[in-house]
C-alpha positions, 0 to 999 in steps of 0.5 A, a space after each residue: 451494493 445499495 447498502 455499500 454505496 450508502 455507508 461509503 455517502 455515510 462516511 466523513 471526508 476522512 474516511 471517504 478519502 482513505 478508500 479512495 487512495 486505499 484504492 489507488 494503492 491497492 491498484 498499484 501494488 497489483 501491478 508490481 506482484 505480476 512483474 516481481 513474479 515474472 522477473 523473479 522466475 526468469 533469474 532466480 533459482 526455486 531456492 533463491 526465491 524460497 530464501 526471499 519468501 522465507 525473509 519476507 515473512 521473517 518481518 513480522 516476526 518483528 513487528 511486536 517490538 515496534 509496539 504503540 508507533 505514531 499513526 502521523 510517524 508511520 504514515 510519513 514512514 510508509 510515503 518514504 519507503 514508497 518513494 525509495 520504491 519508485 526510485 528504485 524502480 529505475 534500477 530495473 533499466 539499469 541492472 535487473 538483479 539489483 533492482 530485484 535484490 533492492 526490492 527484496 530489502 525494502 519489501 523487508 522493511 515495508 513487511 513491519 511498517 506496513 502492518 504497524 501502520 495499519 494497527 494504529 490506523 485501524 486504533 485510530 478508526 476505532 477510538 473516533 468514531 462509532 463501532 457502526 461506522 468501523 464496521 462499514 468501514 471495513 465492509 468497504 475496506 475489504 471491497 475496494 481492496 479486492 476490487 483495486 487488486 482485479 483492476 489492476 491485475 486485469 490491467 497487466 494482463 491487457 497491457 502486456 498483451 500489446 506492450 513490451 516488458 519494459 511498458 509493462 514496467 513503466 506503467 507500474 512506474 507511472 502508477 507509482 507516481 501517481 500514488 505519490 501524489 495522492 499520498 502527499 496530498 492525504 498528508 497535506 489534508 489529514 495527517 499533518 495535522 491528525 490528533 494522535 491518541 494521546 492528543 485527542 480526536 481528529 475533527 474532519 467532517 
């Protein structure tokens, strides 16, 4: 834990920002697999959700064609699925099998920009700064992932102990917004004005 808080203080205030949004993110879309299970399960049949399955992981099939994306692009993309997310999110009170329909449709999209916005971050870090610091980097990736995912987890499980359904909702709703917020904020600080590789190094410090 020592040597992980020591390359988290290590890091500049671009990548220190990253883990702690990446947090938030990780926490908030822990809160949506519970709820997308359980509705999925109460009006679903088995081969409705093995169809959903089988297109989720159909996406990848076509990230190769999107090959060399933007870092600046996909991020701007992947802040606008997330706000179509959140609004979709009000369906849910309205019809629930087209809130669920929704969400398979932009859980689609978001399976190939995604991972695209990944690889041309992961590219980013590894063009810009030392092979030492990625390394840390992805030791602390790794962490906050899991522990975002435990966080919220545990968070479901207690509200919904003393909540209804539709608080269990809202509260992934507010997360929602709330990492909105951030994201609109990471845009603002970085990547509006983040060097592509083509343009040279981003210099934050």
């Amino acid at each position: 834990m020592n040597r992980l808080l020591k390359s988290f203080r290590e890091l500049d205030t671009f990548l220190k920002w990253q883990l702690v949004i990446g947090l938030i993110t990780s926490f908030t879309w822990s809160l949506c697999i519970p709820i997308m299970h359980k509705l999925q399960g109460l009006y679903w049949s088995t081969t409705y959700i093995s169809v959903y399955l089988a297109c989720d992981r159909m996406s990848g099939l076509f990230i190769p064609l999107f090959r060399g994306g933007n870092i600046r692009n996909l991020f701007l993309l992947n802040m606008a699925l997330n706000s179509i997310y959140a609004m979709s999110l009000f369906l849910y009170f309205c019809d629930v099998h087209v809130f669920l329909i929704a969400e398979v449709v932009i859980g689609m999209c978001f399976g190939i920009t995604a991972p695209l916005w990944r690889i041309s971050y992961d590219l980013h870090v590894v063009r810009n700064y030392p092979n030492s610091t990625y390394e840390d980097f992805l030791y602390l990736d790794g962490f906050r992932t899991s522990l975002g995912g435990v966080l919220g987890s545990v968070f479901v499980a207690a509200i919904s102990s003393v909540c209804d359904f539709d608080q269990t909702v809202k509260s992934f709703m507010f997360s929602m917004v709330l990492m909105l917020v951030l994201g609109g904020v990471n845009w603002k600080l970085f990547y509006r004005d983040i060097k592509t590789h083509s343009e040279g190094a981003l210099k934050v410090g």
